[in-house]
N, C-alpha and C positions, 0 to 999 in steps of 0.2 A: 273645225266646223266650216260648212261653206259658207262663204261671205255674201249668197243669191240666195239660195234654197235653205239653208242652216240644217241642212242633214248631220248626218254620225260620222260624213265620211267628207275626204278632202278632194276640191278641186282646184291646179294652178288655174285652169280658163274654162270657165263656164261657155259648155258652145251656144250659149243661151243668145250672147252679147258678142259673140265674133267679130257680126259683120259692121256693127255698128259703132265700138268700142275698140276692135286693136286694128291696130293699122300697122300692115306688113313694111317692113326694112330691107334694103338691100344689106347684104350679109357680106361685110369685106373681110376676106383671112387676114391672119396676123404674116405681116414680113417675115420671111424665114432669114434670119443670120447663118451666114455661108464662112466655115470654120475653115480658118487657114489649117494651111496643108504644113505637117511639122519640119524640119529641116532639121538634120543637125549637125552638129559643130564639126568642123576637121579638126585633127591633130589627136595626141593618145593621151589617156583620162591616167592618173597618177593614182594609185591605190595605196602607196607605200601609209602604213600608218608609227604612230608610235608605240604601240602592243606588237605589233608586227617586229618592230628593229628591237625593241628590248626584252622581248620574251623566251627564251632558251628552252626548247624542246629535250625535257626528259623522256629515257626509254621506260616506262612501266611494266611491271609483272605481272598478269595475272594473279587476282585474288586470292587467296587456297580458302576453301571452306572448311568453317569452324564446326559445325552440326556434327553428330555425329550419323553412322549409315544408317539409314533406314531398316530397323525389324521387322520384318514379317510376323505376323502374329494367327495361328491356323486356329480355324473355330469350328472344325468339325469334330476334333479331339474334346475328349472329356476332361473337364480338372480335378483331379485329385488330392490336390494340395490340401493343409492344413492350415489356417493360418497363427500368427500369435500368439494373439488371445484366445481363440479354443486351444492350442496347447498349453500356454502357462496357466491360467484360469481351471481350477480346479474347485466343485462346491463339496464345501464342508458343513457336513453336521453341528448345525448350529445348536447347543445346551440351553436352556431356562437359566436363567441366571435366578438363586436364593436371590429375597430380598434381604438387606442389610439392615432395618429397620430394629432400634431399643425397643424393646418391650418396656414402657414405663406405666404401672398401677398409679392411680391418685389412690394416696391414704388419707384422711382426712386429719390433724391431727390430735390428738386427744387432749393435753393440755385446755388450759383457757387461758384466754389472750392476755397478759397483765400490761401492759405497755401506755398506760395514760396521754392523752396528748395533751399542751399549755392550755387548751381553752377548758380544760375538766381542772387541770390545777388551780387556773387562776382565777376561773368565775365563780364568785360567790353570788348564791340568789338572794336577793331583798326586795323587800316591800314595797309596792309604786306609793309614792305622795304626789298628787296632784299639785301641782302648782299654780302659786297665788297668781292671778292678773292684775295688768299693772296698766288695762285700759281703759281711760275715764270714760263716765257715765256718757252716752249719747241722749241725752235731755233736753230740749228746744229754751231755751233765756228769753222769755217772755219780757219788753219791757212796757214800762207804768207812761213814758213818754209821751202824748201824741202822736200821729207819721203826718209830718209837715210836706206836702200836696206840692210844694211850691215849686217850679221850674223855670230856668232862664228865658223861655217862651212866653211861660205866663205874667216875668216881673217887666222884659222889655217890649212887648211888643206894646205899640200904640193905636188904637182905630180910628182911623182916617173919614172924612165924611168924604163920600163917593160924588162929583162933578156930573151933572148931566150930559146925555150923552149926545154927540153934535149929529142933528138931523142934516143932507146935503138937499139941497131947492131942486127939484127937478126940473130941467129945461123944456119949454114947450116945445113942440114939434111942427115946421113951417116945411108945407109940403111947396114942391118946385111949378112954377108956372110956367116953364115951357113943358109942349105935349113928348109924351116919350117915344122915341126913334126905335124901331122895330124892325126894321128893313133890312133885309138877309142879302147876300151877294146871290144864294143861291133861289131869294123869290126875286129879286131882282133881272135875274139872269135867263129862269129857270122858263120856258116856254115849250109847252105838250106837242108834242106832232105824233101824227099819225104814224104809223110802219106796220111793214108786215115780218113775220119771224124771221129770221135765217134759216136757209137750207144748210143742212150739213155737207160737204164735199168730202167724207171719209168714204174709202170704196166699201166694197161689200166681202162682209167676211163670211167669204168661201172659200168653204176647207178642199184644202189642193192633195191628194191623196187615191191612195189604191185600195181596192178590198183585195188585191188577191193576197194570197199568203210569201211571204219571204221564203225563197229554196236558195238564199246565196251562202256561201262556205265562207266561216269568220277562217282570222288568222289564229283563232284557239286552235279549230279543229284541223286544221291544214298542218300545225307545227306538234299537238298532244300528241305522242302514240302511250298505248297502255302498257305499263307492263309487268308482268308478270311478278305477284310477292306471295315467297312464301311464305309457311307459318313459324312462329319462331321454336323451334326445340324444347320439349321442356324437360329440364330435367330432374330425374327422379331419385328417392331420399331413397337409402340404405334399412331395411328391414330391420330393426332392433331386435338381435339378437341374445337371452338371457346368459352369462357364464355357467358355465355348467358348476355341480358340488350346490353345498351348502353354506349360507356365509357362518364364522362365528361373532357374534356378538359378544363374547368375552372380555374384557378385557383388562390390563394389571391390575387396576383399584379396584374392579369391581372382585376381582378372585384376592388379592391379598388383603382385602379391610377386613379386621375383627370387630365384632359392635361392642362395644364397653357399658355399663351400668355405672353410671354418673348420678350422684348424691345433689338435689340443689345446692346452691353459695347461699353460705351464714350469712345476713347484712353486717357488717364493723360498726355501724353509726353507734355511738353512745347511746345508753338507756336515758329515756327524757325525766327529767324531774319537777311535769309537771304536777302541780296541787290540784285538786278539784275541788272547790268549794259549793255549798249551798244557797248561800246569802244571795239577795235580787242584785240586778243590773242596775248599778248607777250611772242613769243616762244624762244628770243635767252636766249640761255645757258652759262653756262661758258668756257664748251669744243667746242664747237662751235665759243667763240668770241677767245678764247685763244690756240686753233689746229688750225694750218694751212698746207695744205700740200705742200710738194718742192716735186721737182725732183731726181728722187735717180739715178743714174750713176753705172752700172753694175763694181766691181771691176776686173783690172784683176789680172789672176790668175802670178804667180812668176815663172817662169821656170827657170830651172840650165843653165847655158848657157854648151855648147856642147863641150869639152876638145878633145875629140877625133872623127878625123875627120873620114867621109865615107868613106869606100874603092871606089877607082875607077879601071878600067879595067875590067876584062874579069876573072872570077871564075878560077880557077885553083882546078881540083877536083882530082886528084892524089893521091889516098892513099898509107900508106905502103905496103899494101897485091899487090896490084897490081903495084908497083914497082918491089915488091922482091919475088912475086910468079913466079914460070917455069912450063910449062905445061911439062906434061912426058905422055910416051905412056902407055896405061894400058895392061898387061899383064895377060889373065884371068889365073887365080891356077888350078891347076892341082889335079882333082879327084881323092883321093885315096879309094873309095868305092866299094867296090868287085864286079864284074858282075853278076845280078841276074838270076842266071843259076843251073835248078835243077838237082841236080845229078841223074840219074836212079838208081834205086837199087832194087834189084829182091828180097829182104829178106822182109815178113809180116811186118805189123806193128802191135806190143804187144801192145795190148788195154784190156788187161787183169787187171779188179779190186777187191778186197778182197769184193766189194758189189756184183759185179756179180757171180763171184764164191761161196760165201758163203750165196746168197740170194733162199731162197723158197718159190716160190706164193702160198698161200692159198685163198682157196675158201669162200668167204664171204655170210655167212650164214643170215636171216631176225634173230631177238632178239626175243625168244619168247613171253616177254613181252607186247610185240606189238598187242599179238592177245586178246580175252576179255577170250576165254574158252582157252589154248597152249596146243597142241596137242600132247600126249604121257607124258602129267603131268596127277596127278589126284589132284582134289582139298583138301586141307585138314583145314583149319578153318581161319579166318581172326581176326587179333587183335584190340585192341581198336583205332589207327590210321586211320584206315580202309585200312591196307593192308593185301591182299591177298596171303594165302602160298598155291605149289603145290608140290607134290611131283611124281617124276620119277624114272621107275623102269630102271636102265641099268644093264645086265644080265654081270655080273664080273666072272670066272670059279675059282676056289681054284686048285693049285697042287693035295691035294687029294679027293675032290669031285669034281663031275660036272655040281652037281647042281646051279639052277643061284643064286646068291646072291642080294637081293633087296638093292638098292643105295636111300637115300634121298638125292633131293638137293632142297633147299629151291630158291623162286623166288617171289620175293618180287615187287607188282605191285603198 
């Protein structure tokens, strides 16, 4: 950005502040160093090395090459050859191979099974007998006793007579005889004078600008050229084509399974030997013949018996504050705040600051840069960044000529 104007664009010298601001130098060249002239050595430079003295020159033979000649191979003849495989390769009439498959019938077999297993020899059925219980009665043991009430609480404790309880004397309140000091640094100090406002010394903001429209050429469009894309290829899928014929769906299981007539499986389980009788459901139990319910009786609860009896009569709510507080009459204080009362005073008021005295508006000029051709520049070549230099002539007088002197100042867009 410009460091004057704060444009888009850069300037090293704003020709704004030229004349005021840079102050020309004389321009001394750098000392050129004057390169000695080379001289050289007499007498004869020794080259002998020791590769040189101890290296023995064999005569060599030319290579013979191992490759063998190059074939010609003509490709306007037709081939007739046969190769390998289509002559050894020969198809053979392949036969259906018979399946090899047993023909096995299930017969079922006719006999009947005699074969017992141990649990048919060895289990005899017999008769359940229930079995005696041998769980005592659940019955509550009620005893003839008394229930003795009496607890370590209620045999040691002792009741103490309670001490009254210590009232503190309230101290009277002894107000101070000197009058009270009020007096502020700042009513002390604080004295009203008259003034009139401050003018502001900010200049006037006026927008420094152009309506005409911008026709300058960015470094986009100077460096973009278009070009040219084509579209991409696309490429296209092969038409699914059907095989010709018929498919078979045939095939060995389906053409060699015979269906068979299979008889269900006999169960093996032994024949059960169970009895059915008629006689009712004997449902009693043991918890049944040996639970009985009673009657429970809510316990009651043990309360302390009451030492200390209820107040009777009539509250007495008499505190200490309100025994021992005196109402007093308030007295309001006494303002010591100065009457706000401005004094006349016929003398200016100095509003005089080192920025208004020592401040000079200047005229705010557009940044050359701004324009695409700047007027009163002349163009002079552009670098490989792609910025543009111009240069302007400002007519300078010399003490003893009066001719103008040409000024370059570089502006860099």
């Amino acid at each position: 950005y410009c460091i004057y104007c704060l444009s888009t664009y850069i300037c090293t010298i704003h020709p704004l502040n030229v004349a005021s601001d840079y102050l020309p130098y004389d321009i001394v060249k750098r000392p050129f160093r004057v390169q000695e002239e080379h001289k050289p050595k007499t007498g004869k430079i020794e080259l002998g090395t020791t590769y040189q003295r101890d290296y023995n020159a064999h005569k060599i033979q030319p290579v013979t090459i191992v490759r063998p000649l190059e074939r010609k191979h003509t490709t306007g003849g037709k081939l007739d050859t046969i190769p390998t495989y289509q002559d050894d390769y020969r198809s053979w009439e392949v036969q259906r191979r018979e399946p090899s498959k047993v023909e096995h019938m299930y017969h079922p077999p006719t006999e009947k099974f005699g074969n017992p297993t141990t649990f048919q020899d060895d289990f005899v059925p017999r008769e359940l007998i229930p079995r005696q219980s041998f769980k005592p009665p659940r019955v509550a043991k009620l005893s003839d006793v008394p229930f003795d009430s009496a607890t370590s609480h209620r045999t040691s404790y002792i009741a103490h007579q309670l001490e009254p309880k210590f009232v503190r004397s309230k101290e009277e309140y002894k107000p101070s005889n000197q009058p009270f000091e009020d007096l502020t640094t700042h009513r002390n100090d604080f004295k009203g004078l008259p003034g009139q406002l401050a003018k502001s010394c900010k200049p006037e903001n006026a927008k420094v600008g152009s309506s005409a429209q911008f026709n300058g050429v960015t470094e986009f469009q100077d460096r973009f050229q278009p070009w040219l894309v084509s579209l991409p290829e696309v490429r296209k899928t092969k038409e699914y084509v059907p095989p010709p014929g018929n498919m078979d769906f045939n095939s060995m299981s389906h053409l060699d399974y015979i269906k068979h007539e299979i008889s269900p499986a006999v169960p093996v389980r032994p024949v059960s030997n169970r009895r059915t009788t008629n006689a009712p459901f004997q449902g009693n139990t043991t918890t049944k013949e040996d639970f009985k319910a009673w009657s429970i009786c809510r316990q009651e609860t043990t309360k302390k018996q009451q030492e200390i009896p209820n107040p009777t009569g009539k509250f007495y709510d008499l505190t200490t504050f309100k025994s021992h507080y005196i109402p007093h009459q308030i007295i309001p204080v006494q303002s010591f705040k100065p009457a706000c009362a401005v004094v006349p005073n016929s003398a200016p008021f100095q509003d005089e600051t080192i920025y208004r005295t020592e401040y000079t508006p200047k005229k705010q000029d557009i940044c050359p840069a701004n324009y695409p051709s700047p007027p009163g520049y002349v163009y002079v070549n552009t670098d490989s960044h792609g910025h543009k230099f111009f240069r302007q002539l400002t007519p300078e007088f010399s003490k003893s000529n009066s001719n103008p002197i040409p000024k370059e100042v570089a502006v860099v867009s």
